[in-house]
N, C-alpha and C positions, 0 to 999 in steps of 0.2 A: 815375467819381466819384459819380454819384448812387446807385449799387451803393451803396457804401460807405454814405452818406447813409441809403439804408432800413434796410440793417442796423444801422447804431449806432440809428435812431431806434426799431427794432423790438427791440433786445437788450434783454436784464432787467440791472439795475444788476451780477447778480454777472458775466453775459456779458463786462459793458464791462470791469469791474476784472481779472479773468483775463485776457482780451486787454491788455488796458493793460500788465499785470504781465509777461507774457510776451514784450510787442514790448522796454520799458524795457529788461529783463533782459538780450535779446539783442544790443540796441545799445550796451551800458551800454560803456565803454572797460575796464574790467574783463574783462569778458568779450570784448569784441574782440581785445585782445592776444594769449591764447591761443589764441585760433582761425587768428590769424594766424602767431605761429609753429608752426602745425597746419601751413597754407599752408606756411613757409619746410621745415620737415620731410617733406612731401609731395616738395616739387620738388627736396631733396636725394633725398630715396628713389629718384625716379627716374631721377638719375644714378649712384647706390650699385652697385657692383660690374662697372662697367664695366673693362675690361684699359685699360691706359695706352698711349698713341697710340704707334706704332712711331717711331725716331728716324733720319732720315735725319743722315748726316756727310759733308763732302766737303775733303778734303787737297791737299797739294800737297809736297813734299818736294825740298828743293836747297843746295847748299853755300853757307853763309854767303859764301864768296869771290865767287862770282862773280853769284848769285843767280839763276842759267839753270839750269831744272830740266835739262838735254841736258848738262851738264857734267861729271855723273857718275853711277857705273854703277847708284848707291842712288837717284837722282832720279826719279821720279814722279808723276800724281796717284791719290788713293784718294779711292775714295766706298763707302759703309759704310752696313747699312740694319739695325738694331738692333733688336729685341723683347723685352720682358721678359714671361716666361709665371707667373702666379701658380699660386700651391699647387692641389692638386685642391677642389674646394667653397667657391674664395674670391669666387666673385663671387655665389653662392649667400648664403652666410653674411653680406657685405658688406649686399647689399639685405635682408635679415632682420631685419639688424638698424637698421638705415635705416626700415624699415615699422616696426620695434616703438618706434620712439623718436616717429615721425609719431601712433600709438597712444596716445601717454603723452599728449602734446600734445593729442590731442581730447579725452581722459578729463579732462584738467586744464580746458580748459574747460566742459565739460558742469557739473562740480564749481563751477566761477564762476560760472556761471550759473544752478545750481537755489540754489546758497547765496543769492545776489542774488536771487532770486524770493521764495525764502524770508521774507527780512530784508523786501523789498518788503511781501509779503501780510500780515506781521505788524502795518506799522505803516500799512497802509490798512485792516485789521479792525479795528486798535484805535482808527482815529481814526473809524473808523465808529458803533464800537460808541461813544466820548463822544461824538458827536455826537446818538446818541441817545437819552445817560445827559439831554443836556440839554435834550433837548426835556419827558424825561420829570418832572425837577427842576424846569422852566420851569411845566409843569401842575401841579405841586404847589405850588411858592410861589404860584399862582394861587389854588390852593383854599383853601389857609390864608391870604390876604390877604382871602379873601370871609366864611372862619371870624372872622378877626380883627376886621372890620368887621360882624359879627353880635353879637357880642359886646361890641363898643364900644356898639352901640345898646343892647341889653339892659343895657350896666354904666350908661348915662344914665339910665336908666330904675327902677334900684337891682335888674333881674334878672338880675347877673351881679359877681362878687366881682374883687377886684384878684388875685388869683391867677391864675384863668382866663386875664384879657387879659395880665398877665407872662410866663404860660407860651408865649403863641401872638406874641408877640413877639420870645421867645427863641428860638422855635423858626424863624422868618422870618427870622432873622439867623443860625441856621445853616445852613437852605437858603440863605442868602445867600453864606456862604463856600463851601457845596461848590461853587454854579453859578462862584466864583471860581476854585477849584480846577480845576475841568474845562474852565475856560475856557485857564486857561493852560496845563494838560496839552494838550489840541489846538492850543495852539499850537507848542508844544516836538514832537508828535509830526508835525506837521503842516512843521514844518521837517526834522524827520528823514528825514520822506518825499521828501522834495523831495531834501535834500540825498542821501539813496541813487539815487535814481531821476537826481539831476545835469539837472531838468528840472522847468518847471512841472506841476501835476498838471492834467490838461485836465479833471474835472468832481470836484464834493463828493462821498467815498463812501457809501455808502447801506447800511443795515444791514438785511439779508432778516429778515422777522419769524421766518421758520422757520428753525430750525438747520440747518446743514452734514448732510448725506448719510452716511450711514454709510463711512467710508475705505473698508473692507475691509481684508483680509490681505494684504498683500504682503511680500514676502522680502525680507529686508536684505538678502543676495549679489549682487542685482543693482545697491544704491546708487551712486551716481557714486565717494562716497571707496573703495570697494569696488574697483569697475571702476579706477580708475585705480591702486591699491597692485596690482593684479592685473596693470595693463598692464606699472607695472615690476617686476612681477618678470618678467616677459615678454622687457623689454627687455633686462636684465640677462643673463639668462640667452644672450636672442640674443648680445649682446656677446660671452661667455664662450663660444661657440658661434664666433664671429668669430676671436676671439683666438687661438682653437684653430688657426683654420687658417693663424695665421702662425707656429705655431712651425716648420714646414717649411719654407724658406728657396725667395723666387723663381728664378729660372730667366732667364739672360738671352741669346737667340742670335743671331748676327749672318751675316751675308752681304755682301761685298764684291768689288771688284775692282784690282785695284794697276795702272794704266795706265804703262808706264817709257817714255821718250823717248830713254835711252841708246843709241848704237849702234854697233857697233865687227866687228872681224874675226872673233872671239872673241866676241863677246855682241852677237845681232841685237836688243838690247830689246826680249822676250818680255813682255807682260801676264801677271800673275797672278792665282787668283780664289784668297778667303779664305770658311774656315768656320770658325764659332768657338762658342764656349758657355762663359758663368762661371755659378758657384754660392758664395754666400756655404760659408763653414767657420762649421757654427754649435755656437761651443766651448759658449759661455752662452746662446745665442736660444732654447735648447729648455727650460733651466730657468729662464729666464726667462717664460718662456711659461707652465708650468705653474703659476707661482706667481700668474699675471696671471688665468690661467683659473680656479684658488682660490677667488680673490678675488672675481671676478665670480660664480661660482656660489654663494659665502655670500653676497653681497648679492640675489641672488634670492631664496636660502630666507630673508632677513632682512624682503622684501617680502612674499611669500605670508605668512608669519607676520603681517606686519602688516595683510597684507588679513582673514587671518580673524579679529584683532583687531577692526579697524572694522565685521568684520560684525557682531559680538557687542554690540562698543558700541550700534551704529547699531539696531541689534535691541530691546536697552533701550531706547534713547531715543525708538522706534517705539511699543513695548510702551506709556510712559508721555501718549503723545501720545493713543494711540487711551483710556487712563484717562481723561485729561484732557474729549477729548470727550465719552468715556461719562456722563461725571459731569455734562456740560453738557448733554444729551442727557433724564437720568433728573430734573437740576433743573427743567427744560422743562418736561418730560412731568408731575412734582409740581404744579407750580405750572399748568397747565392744567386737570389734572383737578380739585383739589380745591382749594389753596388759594383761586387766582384764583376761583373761583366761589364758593365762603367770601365772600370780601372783596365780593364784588359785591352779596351778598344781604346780608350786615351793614350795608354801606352804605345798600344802599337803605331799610331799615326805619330807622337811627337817622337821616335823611334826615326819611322816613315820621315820628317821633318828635321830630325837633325840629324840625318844621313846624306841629307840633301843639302843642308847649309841654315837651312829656313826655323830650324831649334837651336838653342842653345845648350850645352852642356848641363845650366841650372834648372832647364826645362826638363831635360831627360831625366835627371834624377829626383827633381819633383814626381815623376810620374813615373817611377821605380819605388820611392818612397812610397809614396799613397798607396800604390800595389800589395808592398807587402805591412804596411803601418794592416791591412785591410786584412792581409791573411794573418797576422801576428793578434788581434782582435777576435778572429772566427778562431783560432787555437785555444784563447782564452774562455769563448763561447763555450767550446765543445766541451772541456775541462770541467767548466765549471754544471754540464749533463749531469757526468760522469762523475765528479763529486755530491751532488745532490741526488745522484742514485742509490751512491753508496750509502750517504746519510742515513735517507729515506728507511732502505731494506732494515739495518741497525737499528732505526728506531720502532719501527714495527715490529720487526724482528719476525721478517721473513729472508730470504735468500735471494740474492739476485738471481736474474736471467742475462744470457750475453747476447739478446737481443738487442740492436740498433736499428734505427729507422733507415729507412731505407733511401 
C-alpha cells in the first residue's frame, strides 16, 4: 500500500490520467462482458471435439403371458456397449473452430476497451484543457479590471474620454460570458466523464504545458476493429472447415451379449455374442453440406473484405489525427518562438509608456489582451496534442506513453 502511495505521489499528472484511463477502461462492465464471454468461449473450446461417451444398454426379453424370461426359447437378457465414431478431422475441426470463436470474443473486447479508453482520454484532455482556458480568462478579466480602474481614474480627472471606459467595460462583460461559457462546458464535460468512466474521478485533470509526443507511425493492420473483422473471418472459415467434415455421415458400432435362460432337450440355451455397425444413407447430408460450407466460406471472404475495409478507414482517420496534432504542434512552436515573445515585449514597453503618461489605458489593455488572447490559443494548441494522442493510441489500440516534447 505505501508502494502504491510514493508512486501516485511521485507520478507526473499525465502518468496518473493514463493509469486512471487504463485501469477505468478495463473494469468498465462494457468491457468486462466481452472478456467474459472470452472466459465462456475458452471453456467451451476445451471441451470442442471431444467423441461422445460410449452407451452402455442392458435388456431383458419374455413373453407377455407369463412374464418369466425361462418360458421361452426367444427369452433372454442383453447387454449392449455402443460407440459412435466421428468422421476422419472431426475432432480437429470441432476445437478449431471453438478456438477461432474464443478469438472473436477477445478481439471484441480489446475493441471495448481501446474505444472506452479513447472516449475516456478525450473528455479528460478536454476538461483539462477548459480548466485551463479558465484560469487563463480568470488572468485576463483581472488585467482588464486593473485597465478599467485606471481609466476610471484618469476619466475623474478629465484624462481619459467616455469611449475608452465603454470600450473596457464591454469588453469585461465578454470575458464575463466566455469564463460563463467554459464554466458550464466543464461541467457538461465533466459529467460525461464520470458518466463513461460509471465512477467518480479521483483527482482534477491537469493540462502538461508541453504538447503530446510525437505519435509516430504505426499500421492500421494491426488495429483492434482490424484484428477482430480478421478473427472472423478466421472463425468463419473454421466453421466452414467444421461443416466439411460432417458431410461424411458418423459411424456407430456396438458389441453385445444375448444371455438365454431357456432350456430344453433340443435347445440347451446357448448365450450369444453380437457385432454390429450402422451408417446413416446420406441421400441429401452431402449437398446439404456443401451448400452450408458455401456459405460459410463467402461470409469469410465477406470478413477479410471488411477487415481490409477498416484497415483503410482506420488508416484515414490515423492519417487525420496525426494532421490534427501536427497542426497543434506547429501552432505551439509559432507561438513560442515569435509571437509569444512579440506580445511580451509590446507589453512591457506600452506598460513602460503608460506609466509615464505617453499610453493610454486603451493601449495597455490592448496589449494585455493580445498577451493572453495568445496564451488562451497555445492552451487550445496543447489540448488539442493531447487529445489527438488519446484518439490516435484507441484507435490503434496501443497504449499511450506520458512522454511530451521537450
Amino acid at each position: 500500500m505505501w508502494t502504491w502511495f510514493l508512486v501516485t505521489a511521485l507520478a507526473s499528472p499525465v502518468d496518473e490520467a493514463d493509469t486512471w484511463i487504463a485501469r477505468t477502461a478495463a473494469a468498465h462492465p462494457s468491457v468486462v462482458a466481452p472478456q467474459l464471454r472470452a472466459d465462456a468461449a475458452r471453456a467451451r473450446a476445451q471441451t470442442a471435439g471431444r467423441w461422445p461417451d460410449p452407451v452402455a444398454m442392458v435388456q431383458y426379453t419374455g413373453p407377455f403371458s407369463t412374464g418369466w424370461i425361462g418360458d421361452h426359447p426367444m427369452a433372454g437378457i442383453d447387454a449392449r456397449l455402443t460407440q459412435r465414431l466421428q468422421p476422419p478431422r472431426w475432432s480437429r475441426t470441432q476445437k478449431g473452430a471453438a478456438d477461432a470463436l474464443e478469438a472473436v470474443q477477445q478481439a471484441s473486447a480489446e475493441v471495448a476497451r481501446h474505444a472506452l479508453a479513447g472516449r475516456l482520454g478525450h473528455a479528460w484532455w478536454r476538461l483539462a484543457g477548459l480548466s485551463a482556458q479558465a484560469e487563463v480568462l480568470t488572468h485576463l478579466r483581472e488585467d482588464a479590471a486593473l485597465a478599467r480602474d485606471s481609466v476610471e481614474a484618469r476619466y475623474a480627472v478629465g484624462q481619459a474620454d467616455d469611449a475608452t471606459l465603454l470600450r473596457l467595460e464591454q469588453f469585461l462583460d465578454r470575458v464575463d460570458q466566455q469564463l460563463d461559457d467554459v464554466a458550464r462546458l466543464t461541467q457538461s464535460t465533466r459529467a460525461t466523464l464520470r458518466g463513461l468512466a460509471a465512477a467518480p474521478l479521483p483527482f482534477d485533470p491537469v493540462l502538461p504545458r508541453h504538447p503530446a509526443a510525437d505519435p509516430g507511425q504505426h499500421p492500421a493492420d494491426d488495429a483492434p476493429p482490424v484484428d477482430r473483422a480478421r478473427a472472423q473471418a478466421t472463425a468463419t472459415a473454421a466453421q466452414a472447415d467444421a461443416v466439411a467434415t460432417h458431410r461424411a455421415p458418423p459411424v456407430d458400432l456396438w458389441v453385445g451379449v444375448r444371455g438365454r435362460t431357456f432350456q430344453s432337450a433340443t435347445d440347451p440355451g446357448v448365450d450369444l455374442f453380437t457385432v454390429g455397425a450402422s451408417i446413416p444413407i446420406p441421400l441429401s447430408r452431402i449437398a446439404r453440406g456443401n451448400q452450408e460450407v458455401a456459405a460459410w466460406n463467402a461470409e469469410s471472404r465477406a470478413a477479410e473484405a471488411e477487415a481490409r475495409a477498416q484497415a483503410e478507414g482506420i488508416q484515414g482517420q490515423a492519417d487525420a489525427l496525426r494532421a490534427a496534432w501536427q497542426q497543434g504542434i506547429d501552432t505551439v512552436d509559432r507561438l513560442d518562438a515569435t509571437r509569444l515573445p512579440r506580445a511580451d515585449a509590446l507589453l512591457q514597453a506600452v506598460q513602460s509608456a503608460f506609466e509615464s503618461g505617453r499610453a493610454s489605458g486603451l493601449d495597455l489593455h490592448e496589449a494585455q489582451r493580445e498577451r493572453l488572447m495568445l496564451s488562451l490559443e497555445r492552451v487550445q494548441a496543447v489540448t488539442a496534442t493531447w487529445i489527438a494522442r488519446a484518439e490516435l493510441a484507441a484507435l490503434l489500440g496501443e497504449d499511450p506513453t506520458a512522454e511530451v516534447t521537450p
